[in-house]
C-alpha positions as YAML, in Angstrom:
chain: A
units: angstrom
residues:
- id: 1
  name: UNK
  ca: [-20.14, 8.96, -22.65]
- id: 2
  name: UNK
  ca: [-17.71, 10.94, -25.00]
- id: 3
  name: UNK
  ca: [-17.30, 9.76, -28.61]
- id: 4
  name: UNK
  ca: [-15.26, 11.12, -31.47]
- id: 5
  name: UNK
  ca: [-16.08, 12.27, -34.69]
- id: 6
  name: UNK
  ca: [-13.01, 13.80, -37.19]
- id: 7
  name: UNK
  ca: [-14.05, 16.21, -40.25]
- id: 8
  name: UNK
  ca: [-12.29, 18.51, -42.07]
- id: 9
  name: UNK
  ca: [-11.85, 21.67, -40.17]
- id: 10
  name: UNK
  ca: [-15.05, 23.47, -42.07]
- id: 11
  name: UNK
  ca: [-17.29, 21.07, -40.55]
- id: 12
  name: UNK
  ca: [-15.71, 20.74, -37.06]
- id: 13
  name: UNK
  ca: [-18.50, 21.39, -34.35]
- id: 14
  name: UNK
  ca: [-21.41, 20.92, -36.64]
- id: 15
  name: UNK
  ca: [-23.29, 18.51, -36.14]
- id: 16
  name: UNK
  ca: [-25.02, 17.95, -39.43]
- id: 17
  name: UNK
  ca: [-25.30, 15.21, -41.60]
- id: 18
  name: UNK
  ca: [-24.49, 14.76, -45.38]
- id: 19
  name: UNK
  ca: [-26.79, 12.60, -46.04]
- id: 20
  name: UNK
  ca: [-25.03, 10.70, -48.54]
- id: 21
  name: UNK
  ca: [-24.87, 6.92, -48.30]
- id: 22
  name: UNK
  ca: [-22.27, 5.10, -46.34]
- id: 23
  name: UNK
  ca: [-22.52, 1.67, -44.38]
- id: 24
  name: UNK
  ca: [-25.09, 1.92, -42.41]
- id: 25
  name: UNK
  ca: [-27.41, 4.63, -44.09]
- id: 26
  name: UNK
  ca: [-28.72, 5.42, -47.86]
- id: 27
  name: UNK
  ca: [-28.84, 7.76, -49.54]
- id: 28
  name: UNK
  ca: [-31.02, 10.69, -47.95]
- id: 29
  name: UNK
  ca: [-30.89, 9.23, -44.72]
- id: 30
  name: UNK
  ca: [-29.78, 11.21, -42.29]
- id: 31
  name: UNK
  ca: [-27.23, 10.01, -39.51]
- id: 32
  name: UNK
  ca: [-23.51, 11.33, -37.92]
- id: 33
  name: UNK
  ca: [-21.41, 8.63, -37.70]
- id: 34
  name: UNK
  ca: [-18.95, 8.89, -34.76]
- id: 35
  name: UNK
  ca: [-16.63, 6.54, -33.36]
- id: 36
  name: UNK
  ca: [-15.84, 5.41, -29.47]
- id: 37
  name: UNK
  ca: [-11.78, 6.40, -29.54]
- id: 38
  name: UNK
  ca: [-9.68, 9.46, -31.59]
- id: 39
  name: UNK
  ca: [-7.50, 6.00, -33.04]
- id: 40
  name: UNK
  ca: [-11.02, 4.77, -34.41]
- id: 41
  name: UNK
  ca: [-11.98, 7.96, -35.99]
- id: 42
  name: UNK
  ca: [-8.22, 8.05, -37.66]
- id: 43
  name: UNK
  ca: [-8.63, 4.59, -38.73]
- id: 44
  name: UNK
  ca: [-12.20, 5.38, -40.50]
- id: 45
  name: UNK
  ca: [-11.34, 8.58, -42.65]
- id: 46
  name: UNK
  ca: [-8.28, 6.54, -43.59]
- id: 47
  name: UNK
  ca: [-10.17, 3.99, -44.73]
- id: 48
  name: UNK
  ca: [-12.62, 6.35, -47.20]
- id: 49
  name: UNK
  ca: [-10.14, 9.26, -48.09]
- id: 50
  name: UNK
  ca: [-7.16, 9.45, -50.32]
- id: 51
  name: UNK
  ca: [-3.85, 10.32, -49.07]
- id: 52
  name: UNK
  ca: [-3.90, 14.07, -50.69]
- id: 53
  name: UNK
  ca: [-7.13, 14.43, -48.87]
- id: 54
  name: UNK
  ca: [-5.47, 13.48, -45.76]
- id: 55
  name: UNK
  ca: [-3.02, 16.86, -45.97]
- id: 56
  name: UNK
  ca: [-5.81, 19.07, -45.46]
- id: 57
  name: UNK
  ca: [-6.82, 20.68, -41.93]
- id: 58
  name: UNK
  ca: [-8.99, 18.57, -39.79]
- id: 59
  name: UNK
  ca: [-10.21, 18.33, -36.60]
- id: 60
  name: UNK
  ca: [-11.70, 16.05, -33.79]
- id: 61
  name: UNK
  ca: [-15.10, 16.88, -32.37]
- id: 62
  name: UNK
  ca: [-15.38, 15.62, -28.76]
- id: 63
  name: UNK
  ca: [-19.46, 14.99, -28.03]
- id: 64
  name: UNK
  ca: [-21.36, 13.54, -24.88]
- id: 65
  name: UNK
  ca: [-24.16, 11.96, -25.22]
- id: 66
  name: UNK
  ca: [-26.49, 9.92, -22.56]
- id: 67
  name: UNK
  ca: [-25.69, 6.26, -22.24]
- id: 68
  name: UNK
  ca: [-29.59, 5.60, -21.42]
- id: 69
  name: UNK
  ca: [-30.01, 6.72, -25.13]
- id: 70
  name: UNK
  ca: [-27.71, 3.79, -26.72]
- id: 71
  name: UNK
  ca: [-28.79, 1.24, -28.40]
- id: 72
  name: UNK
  ca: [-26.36, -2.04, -28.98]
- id: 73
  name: UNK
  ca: [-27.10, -3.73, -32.18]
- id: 74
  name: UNK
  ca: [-26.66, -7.45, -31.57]
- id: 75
  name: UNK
  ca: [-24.02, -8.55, -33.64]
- id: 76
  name: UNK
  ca: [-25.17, -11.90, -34.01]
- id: 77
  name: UNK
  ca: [-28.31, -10.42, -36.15]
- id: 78
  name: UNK
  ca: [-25.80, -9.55, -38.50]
- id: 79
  name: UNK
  ca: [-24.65, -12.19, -41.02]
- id: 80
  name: UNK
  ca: [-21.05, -13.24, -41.19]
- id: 81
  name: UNK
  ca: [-19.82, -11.45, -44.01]
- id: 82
  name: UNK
  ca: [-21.82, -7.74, -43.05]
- id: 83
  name: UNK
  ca: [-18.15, -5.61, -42.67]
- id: 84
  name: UNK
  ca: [-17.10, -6.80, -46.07]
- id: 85
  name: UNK
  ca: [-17.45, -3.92, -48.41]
- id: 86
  name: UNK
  ca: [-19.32, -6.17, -51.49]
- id: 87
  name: UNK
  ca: [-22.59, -4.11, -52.03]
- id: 88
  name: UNK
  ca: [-24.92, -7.41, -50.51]
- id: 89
  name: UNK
  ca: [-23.34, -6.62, -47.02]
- id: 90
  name: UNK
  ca: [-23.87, -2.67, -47.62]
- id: 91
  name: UNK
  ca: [-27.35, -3.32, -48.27]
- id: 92
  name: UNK
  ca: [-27.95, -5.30, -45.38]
- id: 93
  name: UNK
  ca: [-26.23, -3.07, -43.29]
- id: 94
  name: UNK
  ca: [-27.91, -0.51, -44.91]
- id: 95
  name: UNK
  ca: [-31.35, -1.37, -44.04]
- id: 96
  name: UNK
  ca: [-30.79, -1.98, -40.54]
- id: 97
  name: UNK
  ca: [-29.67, 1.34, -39.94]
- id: 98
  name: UNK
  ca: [-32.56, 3.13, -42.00]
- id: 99
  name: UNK
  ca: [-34.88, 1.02, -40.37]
- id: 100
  name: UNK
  ca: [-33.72, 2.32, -37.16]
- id: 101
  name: UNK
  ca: [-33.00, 5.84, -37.82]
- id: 102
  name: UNK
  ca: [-36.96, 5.88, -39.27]
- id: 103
  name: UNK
  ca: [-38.03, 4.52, -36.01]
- id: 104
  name: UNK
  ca: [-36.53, 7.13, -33.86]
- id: 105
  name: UNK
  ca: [-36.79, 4.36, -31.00]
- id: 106
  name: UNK
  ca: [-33.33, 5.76, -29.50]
- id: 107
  name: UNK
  ca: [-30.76, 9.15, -30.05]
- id: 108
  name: UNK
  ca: [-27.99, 6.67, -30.72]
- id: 109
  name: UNK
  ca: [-26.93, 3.27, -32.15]
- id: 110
  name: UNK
  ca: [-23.64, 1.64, -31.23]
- id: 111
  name: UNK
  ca: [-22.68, -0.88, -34.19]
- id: 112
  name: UNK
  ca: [-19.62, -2.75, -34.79]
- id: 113
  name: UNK
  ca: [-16.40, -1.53, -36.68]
- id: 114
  name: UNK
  ca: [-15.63, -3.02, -39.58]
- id: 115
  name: UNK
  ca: [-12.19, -2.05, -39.62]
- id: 116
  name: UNK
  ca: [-10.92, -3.44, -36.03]
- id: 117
  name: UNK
  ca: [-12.98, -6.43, -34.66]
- id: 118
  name: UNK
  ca: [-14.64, -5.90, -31.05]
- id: 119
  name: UNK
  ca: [-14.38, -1.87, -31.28]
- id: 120
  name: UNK
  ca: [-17.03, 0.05, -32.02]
- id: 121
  name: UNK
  ca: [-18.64, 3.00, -33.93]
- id: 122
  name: UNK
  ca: [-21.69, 4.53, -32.74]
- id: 123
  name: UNK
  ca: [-24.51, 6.47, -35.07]
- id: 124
  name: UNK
  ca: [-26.50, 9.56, -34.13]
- id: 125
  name: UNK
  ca: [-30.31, 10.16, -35.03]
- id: 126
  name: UNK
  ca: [-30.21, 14.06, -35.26]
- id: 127
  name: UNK
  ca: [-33.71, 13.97, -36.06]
- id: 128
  name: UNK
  ca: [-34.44, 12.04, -32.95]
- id: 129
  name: UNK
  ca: [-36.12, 14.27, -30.21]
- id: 130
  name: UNK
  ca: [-33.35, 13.34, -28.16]
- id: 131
  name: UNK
  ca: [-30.98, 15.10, -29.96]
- id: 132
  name: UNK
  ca: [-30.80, 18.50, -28.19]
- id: 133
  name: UNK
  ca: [-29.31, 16.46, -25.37]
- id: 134
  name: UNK
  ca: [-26.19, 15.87, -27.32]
- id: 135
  name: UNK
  ca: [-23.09, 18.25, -26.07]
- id: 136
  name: UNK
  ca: [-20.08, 19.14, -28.00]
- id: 137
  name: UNK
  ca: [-17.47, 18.90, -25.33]
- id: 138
  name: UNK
  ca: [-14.61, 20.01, -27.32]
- id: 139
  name: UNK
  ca: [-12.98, 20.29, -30.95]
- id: 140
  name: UNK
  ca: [-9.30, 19.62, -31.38]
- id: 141
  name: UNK
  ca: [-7.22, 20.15, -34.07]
- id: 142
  name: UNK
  ca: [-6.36, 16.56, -35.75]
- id: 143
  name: UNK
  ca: [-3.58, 15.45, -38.21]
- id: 144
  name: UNK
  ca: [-2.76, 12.76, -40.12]
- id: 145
  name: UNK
  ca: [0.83, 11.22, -39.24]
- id: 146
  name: UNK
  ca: [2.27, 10.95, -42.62]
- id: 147
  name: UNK
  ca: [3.93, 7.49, -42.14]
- id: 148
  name: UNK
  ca: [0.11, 6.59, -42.32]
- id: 149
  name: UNK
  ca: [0.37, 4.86, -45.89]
- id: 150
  name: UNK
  ca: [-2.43, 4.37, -47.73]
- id: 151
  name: UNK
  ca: [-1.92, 1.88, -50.29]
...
């Protein structure tokens, strides 16, 4: 399965991870965050970057990775309000993803977007032993549309 990750061009084919918090890990948890279409990758960096960052170069890596190694989180384990961005739905959303990248029980994790309802993003272990099985297909250049408006 092909999924889509977009990074400023300095980071394009890497597949490292910050390690800074975000949704579903804390802080000095490891875990790439990629998304299941190019429009869903737009739609996240939108969503956490300012509209000067969004003039700078980007691109779109293009990865494989087995479908026997994805996990589905059950949505209905999640309570109704986990996409909201109030720091009680981070935490819980938070935990369930450190809980599961400290298991290692799978290379990837396909969770829900909180953006668009019924797409999803899906989250890579790259500690997991699995990881070497992960292929970079591709990286394309990427930009923003500027009638993208950020309010």
């Amino acid at each position: 399965m092909e999924i889509y990750r977009i990074t400023l061009e300095k980071w394009a084919g890497k597949l490292v991870a910050s390690g800074n918090s975000a949704r579903w890990n804390s802080k000095r948890i490891e875990m790439l965050y990629f998304a299941s279409t190019r429009s869903l990758a737009c739609l996240e960096n939108v969503v956490h970057r300012n509209p000067i960052e969004l003039s700078l170069k980007f691109k779109v890596t293009v990865v494989e990775i087995p479908t026997d190694l994805v996990q589905d989180l059950n949505i209905n384990t999640l309570p109704n309000n986990w996409y909201l961005t109030d720091i009680s739905a981070y935490n819980l959303c938070r935990t369930l993803g450190d809980n599961w990248i400290l298991s290692k029980s799978t290379l990837a994790l396909k969770v829900p977007s909180a953006i668009i309802k019924n797409e999803y993003n899906f989250l890579l272990n790259p500690n997991h032993p699995d990881f070497v099985k992960v292929k970079t297909v591709d990286t394309e250049p990427f930009y923003f549309d500027p009638r993208i408006k950020i309010i």
